[in-house]
KETI-31151 format. One record per residue (C-alpha): x, y, z; residue number from 1. Coordinates in Angstrom, 3 decimals, m for minus. Example, Ala and Ser with C-alpha at 12.3 -4.5 7.8 and 13.67 -1.06 7.14 Angstrom:
<pt><px>12.300</px><py>m4.500</py><pz>7.800</pz><i>1</i></pt>
<pt><px>13.670</px><py>m1.060</py><pz>7.140</pz><i>2</i></pt>
END
This chain:
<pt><px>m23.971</px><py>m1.174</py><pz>22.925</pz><i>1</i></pt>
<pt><px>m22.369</px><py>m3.419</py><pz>25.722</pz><i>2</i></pt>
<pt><px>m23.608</px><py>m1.779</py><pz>29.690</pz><i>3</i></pt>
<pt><px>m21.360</px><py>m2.999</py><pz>32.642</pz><i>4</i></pt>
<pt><px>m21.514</px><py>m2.136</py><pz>36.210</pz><i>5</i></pt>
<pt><px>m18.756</px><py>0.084</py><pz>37.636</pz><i>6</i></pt>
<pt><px>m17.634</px><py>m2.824</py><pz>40.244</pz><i>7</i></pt>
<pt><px>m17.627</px><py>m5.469</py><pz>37.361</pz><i>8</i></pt>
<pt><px>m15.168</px><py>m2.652</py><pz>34.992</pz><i>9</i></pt>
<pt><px>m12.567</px><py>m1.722</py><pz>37.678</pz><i>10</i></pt>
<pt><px>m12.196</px><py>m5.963</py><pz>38.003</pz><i>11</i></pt>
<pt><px>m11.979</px><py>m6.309</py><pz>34.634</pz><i>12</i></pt>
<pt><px>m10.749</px><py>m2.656</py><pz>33.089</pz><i>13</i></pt>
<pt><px>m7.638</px><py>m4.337</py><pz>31.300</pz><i>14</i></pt>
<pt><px>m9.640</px><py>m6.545</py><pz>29.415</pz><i>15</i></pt>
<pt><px>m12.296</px><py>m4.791</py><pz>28.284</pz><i>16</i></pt>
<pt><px>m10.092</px><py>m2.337</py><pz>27.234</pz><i>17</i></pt>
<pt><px>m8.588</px><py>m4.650</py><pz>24.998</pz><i>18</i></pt>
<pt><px>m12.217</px><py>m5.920</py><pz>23.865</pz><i>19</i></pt>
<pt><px>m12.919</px><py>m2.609</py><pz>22.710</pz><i>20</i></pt>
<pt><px>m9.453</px><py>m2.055</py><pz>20.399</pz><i>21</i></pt>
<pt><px>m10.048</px><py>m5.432</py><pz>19.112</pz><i>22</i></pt>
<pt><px>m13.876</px><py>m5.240</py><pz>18.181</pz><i>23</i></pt>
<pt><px>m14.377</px><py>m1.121</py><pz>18.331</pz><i>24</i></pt>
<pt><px>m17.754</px><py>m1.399</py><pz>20.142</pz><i>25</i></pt>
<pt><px>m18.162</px><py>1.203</py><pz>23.062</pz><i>26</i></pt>
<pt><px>m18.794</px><py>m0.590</py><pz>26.259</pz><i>27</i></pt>
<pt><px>m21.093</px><py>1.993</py><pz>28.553</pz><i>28</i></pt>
<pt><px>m19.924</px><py>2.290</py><pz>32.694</pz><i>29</i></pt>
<pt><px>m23.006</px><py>2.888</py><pz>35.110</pz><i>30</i></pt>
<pt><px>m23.040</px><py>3.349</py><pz>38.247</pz><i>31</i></pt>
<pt><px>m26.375</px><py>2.571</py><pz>40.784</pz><i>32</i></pt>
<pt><px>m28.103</px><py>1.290</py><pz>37.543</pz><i>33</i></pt>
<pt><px>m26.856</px><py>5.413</py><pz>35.650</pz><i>34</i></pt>
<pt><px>m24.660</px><py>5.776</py><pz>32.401</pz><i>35</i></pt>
<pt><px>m21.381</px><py>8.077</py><pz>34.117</pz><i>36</i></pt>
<pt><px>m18.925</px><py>6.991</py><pz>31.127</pz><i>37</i></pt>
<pt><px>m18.401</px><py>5.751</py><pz>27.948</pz><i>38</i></pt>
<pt><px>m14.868</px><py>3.618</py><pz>26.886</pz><i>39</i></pt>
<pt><px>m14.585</px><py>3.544</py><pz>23.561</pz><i>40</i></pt>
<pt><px>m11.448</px><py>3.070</py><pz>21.218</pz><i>41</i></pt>
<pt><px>m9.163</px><py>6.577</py><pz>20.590</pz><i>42</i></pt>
<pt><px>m9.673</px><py>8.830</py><pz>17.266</pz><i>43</i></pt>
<pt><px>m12.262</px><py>6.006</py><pz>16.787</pz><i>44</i></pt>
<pt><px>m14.972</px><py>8.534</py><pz>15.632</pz><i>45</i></pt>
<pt><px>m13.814</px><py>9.971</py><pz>12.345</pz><i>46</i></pt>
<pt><px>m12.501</px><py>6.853</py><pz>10.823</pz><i>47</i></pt>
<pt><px>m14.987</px><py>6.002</py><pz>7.978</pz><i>48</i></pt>
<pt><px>m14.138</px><py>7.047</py><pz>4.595</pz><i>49</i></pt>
<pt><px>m16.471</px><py>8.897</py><pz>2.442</pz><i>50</i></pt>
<pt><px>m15.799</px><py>6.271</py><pz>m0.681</pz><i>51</i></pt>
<pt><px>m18.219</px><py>4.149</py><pz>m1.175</pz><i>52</i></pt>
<pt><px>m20.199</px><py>5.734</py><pz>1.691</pz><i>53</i></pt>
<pt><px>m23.478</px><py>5.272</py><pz>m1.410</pz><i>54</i></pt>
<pt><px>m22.260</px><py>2.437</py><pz>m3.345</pz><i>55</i></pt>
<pt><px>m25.592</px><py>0.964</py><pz>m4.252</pz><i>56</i></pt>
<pt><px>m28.143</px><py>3.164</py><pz>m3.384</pz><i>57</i></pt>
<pt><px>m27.009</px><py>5.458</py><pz>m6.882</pz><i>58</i></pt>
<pt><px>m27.947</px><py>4.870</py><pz>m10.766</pz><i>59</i></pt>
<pt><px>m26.257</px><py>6.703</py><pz>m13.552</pz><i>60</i></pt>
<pt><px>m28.276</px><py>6.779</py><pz>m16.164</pz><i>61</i></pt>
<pt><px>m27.316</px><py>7.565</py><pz>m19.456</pz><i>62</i></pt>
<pt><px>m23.334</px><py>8.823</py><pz>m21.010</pz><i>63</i></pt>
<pt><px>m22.388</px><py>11.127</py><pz>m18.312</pz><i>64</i></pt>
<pt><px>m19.212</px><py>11.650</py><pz>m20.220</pz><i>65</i></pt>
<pt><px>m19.659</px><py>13.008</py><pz>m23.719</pz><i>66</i></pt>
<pt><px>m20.962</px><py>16.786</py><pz>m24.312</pz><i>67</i></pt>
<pt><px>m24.666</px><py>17.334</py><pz>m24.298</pz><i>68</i></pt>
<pt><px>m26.024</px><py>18.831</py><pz>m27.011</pz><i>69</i></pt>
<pt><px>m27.844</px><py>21.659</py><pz>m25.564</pz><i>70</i></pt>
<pt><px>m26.519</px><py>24.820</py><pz>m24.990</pz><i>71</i></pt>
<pt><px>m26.169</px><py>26.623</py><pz>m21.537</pz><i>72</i></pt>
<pt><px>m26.994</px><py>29.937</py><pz>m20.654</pz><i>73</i></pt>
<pt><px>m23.640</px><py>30.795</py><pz>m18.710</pz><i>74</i></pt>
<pt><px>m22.229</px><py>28.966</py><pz>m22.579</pz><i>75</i></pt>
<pt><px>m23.587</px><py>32.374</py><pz>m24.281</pz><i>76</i></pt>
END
């Protein structure tokens, strides 16, 4: 995450703002060395879709489509 000094934003607000809509990275403001705000870009957080979220990291093994041929207890 990208830190910048509160002097260094106000000079250069404009285009950092449009660094951060471009690229989505936060960029952190401190002040006397302290984190006092955070610009990052809006509705930003809740974005990422759940598809795909394990593609890769799961195995199906076996038909998980036809019937199984034991019978459940809820079944009797």
């Amino acid at each position: 995450m990208t830190t910048i000094k509160a002097s260094e934003f106000k000079a250069k607000c404009l285009a950092l703002m449009d660094r951060v809509a471009a690229t989505g990275e936060p960029i952190v403001v401190t002040k006397n060395g302290k984190p006092v705000a955070e610009l990052h870009p809006h509705g930003a957080r809740d974005r990422r879709s759940p598809f795909g979220l394990h593609k890769g990291l799961l195995k199906v093994i076996g038909n998980i489509i036809s019937p199984i041929d034991a019978e459940w207890e809820a079944m009797k």
